[in-house]
C-alpha positions as CSV (number, residue, x, y, z in Angstrom):
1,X,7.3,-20.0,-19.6
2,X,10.3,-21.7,-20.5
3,X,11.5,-24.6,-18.8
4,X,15.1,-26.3,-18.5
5,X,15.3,-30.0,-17.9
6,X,18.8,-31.8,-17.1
7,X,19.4,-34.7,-19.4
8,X,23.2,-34.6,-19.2
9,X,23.7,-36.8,-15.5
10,X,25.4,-41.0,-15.9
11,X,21.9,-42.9,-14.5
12,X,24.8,-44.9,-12.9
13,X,22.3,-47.2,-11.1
14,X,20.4,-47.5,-14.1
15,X,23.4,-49.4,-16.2
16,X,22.3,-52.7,-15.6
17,X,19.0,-52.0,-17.6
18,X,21.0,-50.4,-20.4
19,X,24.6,-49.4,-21.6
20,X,23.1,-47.6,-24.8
21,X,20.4,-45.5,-23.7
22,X,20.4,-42.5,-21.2
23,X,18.2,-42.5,-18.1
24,X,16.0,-39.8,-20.1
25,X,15.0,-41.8,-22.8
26,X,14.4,-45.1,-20.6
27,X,10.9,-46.0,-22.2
28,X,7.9,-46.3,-20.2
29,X,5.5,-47.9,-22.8
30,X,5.9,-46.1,-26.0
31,X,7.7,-43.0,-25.0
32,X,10.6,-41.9,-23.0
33,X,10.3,-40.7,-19.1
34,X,11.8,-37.3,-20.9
35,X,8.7,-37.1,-23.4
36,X,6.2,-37.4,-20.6
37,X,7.7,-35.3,-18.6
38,X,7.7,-32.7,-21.5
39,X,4.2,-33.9,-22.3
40,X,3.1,-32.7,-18.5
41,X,4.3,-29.2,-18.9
42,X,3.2,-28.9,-22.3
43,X,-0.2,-30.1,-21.2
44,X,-0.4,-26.9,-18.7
45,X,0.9,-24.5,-21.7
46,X,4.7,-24.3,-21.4
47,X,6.3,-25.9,-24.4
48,X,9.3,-23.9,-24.8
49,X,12.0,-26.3,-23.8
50,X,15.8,-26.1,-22.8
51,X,17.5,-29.6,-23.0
52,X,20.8,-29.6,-21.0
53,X,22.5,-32.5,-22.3
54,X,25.8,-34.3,-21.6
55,X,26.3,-38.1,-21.2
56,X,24.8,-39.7,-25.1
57,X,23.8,-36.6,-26.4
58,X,23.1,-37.5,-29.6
59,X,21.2,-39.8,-28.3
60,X,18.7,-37.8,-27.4
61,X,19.0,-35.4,-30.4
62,X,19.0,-38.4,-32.8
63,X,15.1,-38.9,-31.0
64,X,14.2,-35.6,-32.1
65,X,15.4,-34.8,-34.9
66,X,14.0,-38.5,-36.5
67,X,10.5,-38.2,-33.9
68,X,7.9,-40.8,-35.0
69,X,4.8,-39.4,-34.7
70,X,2.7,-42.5,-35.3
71,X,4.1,-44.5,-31.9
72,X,1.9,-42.6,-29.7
73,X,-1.3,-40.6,-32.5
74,X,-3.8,-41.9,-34.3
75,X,-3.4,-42.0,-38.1
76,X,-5.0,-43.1,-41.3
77,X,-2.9,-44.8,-43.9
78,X,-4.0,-45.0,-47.2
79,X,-3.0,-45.7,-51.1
80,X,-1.7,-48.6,-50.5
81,X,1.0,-46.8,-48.0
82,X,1.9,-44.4,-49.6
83,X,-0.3,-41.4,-48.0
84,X,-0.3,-40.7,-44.2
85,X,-3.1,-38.3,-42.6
86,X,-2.1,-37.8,-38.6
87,X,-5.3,-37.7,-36.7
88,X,-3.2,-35.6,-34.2
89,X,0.2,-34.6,-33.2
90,X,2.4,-34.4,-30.1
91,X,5.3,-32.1,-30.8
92,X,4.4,-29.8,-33.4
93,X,3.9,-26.5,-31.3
94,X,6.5,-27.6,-28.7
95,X,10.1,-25.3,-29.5
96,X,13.2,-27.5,-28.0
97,X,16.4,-25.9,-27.5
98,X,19.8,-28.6,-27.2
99,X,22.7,-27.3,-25.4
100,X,25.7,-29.4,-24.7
101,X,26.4,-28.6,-20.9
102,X,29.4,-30.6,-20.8
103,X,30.2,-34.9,-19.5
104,X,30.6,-34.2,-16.0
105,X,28.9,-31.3,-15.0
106,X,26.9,-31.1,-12.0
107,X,23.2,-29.8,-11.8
108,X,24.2,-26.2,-10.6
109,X,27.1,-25.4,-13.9
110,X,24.6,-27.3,-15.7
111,X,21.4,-24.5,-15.1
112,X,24.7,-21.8,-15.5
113,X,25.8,-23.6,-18.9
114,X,21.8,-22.0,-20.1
115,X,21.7,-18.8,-18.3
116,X,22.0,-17.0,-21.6
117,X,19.1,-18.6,-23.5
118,X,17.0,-17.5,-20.4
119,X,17.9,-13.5,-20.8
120,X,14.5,-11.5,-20.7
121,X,12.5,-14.1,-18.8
122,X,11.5,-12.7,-15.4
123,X,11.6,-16.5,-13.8
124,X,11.2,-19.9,-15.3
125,X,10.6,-23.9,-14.9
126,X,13.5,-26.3,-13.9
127,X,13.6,-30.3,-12.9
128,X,15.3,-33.5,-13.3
129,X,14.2,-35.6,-16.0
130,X,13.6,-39.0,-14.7
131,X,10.9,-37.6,-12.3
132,X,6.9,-38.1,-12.8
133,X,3.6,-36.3,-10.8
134,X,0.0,-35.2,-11.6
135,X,1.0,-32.0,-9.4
136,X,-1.2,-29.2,-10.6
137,X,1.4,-27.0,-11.7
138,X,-0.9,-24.5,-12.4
139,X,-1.4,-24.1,-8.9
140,X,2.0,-24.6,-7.8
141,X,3.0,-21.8,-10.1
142,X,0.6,-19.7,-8.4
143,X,1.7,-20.3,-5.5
144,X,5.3,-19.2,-6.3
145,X,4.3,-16.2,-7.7
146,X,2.3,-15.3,-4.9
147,X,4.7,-16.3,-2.2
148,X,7.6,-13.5,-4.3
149,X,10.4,-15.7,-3.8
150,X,13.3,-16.7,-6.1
151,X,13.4,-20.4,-5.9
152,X,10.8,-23.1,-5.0
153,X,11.0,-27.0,-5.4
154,X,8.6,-29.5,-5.0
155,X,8.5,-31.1,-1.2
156,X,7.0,-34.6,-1.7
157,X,7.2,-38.3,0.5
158,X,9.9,-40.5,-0.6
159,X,8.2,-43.8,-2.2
160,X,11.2,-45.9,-1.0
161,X,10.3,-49.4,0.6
162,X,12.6,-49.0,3.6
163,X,11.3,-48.9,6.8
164,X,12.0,-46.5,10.0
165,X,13.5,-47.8,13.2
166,X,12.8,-45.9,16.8
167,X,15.1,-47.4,19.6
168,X,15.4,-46.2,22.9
169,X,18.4,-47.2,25.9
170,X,19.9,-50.9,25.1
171,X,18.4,-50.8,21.6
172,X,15.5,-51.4,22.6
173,X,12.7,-51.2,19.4
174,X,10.1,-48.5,20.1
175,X,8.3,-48.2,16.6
176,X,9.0,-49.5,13.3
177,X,7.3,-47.8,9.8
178,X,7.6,-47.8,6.8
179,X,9.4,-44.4,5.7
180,X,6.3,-43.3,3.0
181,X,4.4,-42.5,6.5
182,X,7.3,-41.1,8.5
183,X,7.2,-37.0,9.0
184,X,9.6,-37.3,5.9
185,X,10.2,-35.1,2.7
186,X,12.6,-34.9,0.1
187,X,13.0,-32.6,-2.8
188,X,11.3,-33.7,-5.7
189,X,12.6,-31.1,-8.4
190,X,9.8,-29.6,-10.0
191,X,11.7,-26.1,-9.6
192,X,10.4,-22.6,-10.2
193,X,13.2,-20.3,-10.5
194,X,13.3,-16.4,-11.0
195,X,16.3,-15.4,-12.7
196,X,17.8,-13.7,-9.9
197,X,19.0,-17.6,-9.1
198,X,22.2,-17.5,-11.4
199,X,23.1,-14.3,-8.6
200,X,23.3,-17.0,-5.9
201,X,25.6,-19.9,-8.2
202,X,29.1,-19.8,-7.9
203,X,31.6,-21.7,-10.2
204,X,31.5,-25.2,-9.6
205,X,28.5,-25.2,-7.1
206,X,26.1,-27.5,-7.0
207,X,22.5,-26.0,-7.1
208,X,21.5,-27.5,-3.8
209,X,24.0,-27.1,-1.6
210,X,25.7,-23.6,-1.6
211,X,23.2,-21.9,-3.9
212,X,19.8,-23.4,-1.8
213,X,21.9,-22.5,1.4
214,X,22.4,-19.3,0.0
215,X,18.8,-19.1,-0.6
216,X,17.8,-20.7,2.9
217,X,19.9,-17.8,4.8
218,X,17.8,-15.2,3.0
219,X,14.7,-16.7,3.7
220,X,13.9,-16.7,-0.2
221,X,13.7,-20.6,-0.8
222,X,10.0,-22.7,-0.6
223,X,9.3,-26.1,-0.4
224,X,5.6,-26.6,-1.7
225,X,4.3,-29.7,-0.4
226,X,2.1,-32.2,-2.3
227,X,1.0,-35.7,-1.2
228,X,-0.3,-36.4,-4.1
229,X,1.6,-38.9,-7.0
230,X,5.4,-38.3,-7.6
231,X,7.9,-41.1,-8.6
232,X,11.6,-41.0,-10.0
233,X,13.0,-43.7,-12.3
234,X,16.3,-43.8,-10.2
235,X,17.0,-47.4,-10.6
236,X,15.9,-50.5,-12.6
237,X,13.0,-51.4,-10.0
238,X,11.8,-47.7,-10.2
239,X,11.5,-49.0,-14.2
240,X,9.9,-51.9,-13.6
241,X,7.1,-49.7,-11.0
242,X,6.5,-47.9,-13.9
243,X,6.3,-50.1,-16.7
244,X,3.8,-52.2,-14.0
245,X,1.6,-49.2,-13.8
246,X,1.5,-48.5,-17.3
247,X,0.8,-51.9,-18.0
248,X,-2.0,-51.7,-15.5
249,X,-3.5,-48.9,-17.0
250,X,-2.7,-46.2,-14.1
251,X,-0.2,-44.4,-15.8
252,X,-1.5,-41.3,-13.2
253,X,1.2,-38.8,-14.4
254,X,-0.7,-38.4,-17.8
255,X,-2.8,-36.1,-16.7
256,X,-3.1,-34.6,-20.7
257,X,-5.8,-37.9,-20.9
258,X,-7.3,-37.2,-17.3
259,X,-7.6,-33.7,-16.3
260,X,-8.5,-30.2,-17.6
261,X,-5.9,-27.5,-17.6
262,X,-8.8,-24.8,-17.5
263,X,-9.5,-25.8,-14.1
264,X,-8.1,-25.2,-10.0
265,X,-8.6,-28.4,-8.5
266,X,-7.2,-28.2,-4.8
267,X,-3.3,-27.8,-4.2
268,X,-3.6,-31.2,-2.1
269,X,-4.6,-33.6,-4.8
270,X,-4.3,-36.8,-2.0
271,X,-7.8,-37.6,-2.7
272,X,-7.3,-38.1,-6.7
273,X,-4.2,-40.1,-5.7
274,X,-6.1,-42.1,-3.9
275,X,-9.0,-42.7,-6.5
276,X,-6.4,-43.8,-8.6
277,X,-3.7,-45.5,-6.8
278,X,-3.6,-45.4,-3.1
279,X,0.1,-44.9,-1.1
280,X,0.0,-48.5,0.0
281,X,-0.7,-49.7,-3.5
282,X,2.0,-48.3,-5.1
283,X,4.4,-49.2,-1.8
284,X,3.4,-52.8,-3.2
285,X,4.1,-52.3,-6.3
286,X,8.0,-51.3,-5.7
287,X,8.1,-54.4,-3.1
288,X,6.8,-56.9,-5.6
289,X,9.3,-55.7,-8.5
């Protein structure tokens, strides 16, 4: 299955970490958030990618087209350098198509910018590149198909370090949370799409307001919602939450070292999350960076 990933946004809030580099190719230890997230769907079997690029394009191309192979696979080196033997590979069997989708485009003319490399696919995979889960999308996909709808995103808890004030007459506190255990989702991204989408996106829309309302109205929009692991690098400490996590060794959204494709575990996967990092650890962790 084919899946589009938007690359082309600003990562604004992300400027103060770097001028030079887009929010895609932000590194969390050796690789970029966009080569992990790539790495999770290709890990489940869908390696047939559609880059929707904008701001530093050839940025990201640049990566691709000059991929280092040996930052993140074994090798041997031998001859006194002059013969390398890769022990294994990441890209090789992955097929990555760049389309300039244009500076300022939003997500919605973005998705219609690659409608035409999508002709013949009955539905496909769409997110946000600066997003990371162990979601079993095999199950998730199942779900969509099963459910015969044409649009579903991933409903998940925000991971934000807020907190939730109740008041009642004269301001009064009643209750004070943090938000990660308030009755609270947002949209994660994560989409599944059948083509019929492009049908619902006007010129100049943005997918999730007119289009998802659209989609709301005829009841053919589905939030599937996971407790497990989800985090976005939105802003520098969203980088530093990461990079704390990889250098503690719980990077959990690798699932290609952890889990087994082959298998169904359980749509809820809150029990894994919490064998490798609870809610409250990971609360901590965006508190203390």
């Amino acid at each position: 299955m084919k899946v589009v990933l938007f690359c082309g946004g600003l990562g604004t809030r992300l400027r103060d970490y770097s001028e030079s580099v887009p929010k895609p190719m932000v590194n969390i230890g050796y690789r970029p958030i966009l080569w992990n997230l790539m790495k999770y769907y290709s890990y489940y079997g869908h390696k047939d990618f559609i880059l929707c690029l904008g701001y530093k394009a050839d940025f990201i191309k640049n990566y691709f087209l000059n991929y280092n192979e040996c930052l993140s696979n074994d090798f041997v080196l031998s001859g006194g350098g002059k013969q390398l033997l890769m022990l294994n590979s990441d890209i090789q069997d992955w097929k990555i198509t760049f389309v300039d989708t244009g500076l300022h485009s939003n997500i919605g003319q973005r998705l219609k910018a690659v409608e035409k490399h999508l002709a013949g696919e009955e539905m496909f995979l769409a997110n946000y590149s600066d997003g990371l889960t162990d979601l079993p999308l095999n199950n998730y996909i199942d779900n969509f198909i099963r459910q015969d709808k044409i649009a579903s995103f991933v409903s998940v808890r925000p991971n934000q370090t807020f907190h939730i004030v109740s008041t009642k007459n004269n301001s009064i506190v009643t209750d004070i949370s943090h938000i990660n255990y308030a009755d609270i989702r947002i949209n994660g991204g994560f989409f599944a799409f059948k083509t019929e989408i492009f049908k619902y996106i006007g010129e100049g829309e943005e997918l999730v307001i007119e289009p998802f309302q659209r989609l709301i109205d005829k009841q053919e929009l589905i939030a599937y919602q996971y407790d497990g692991f989800w985090a976005c690098m939105d802003t520098f400490k969203d980088k530093q939450t990461f990079d704390d996590m990889y250098a503690q060794g719980k990077p959990i959204w690798e699932v290609w070292k952890t889990s087994n494709p082959s298998l169904s575990p359980p749509s809820d996967r809150s029990d894994t999350f919490q064998e490798s990092i609870t809610l409250k650890e990971l609360v901590k962790l965006n508190e203390e960076t």
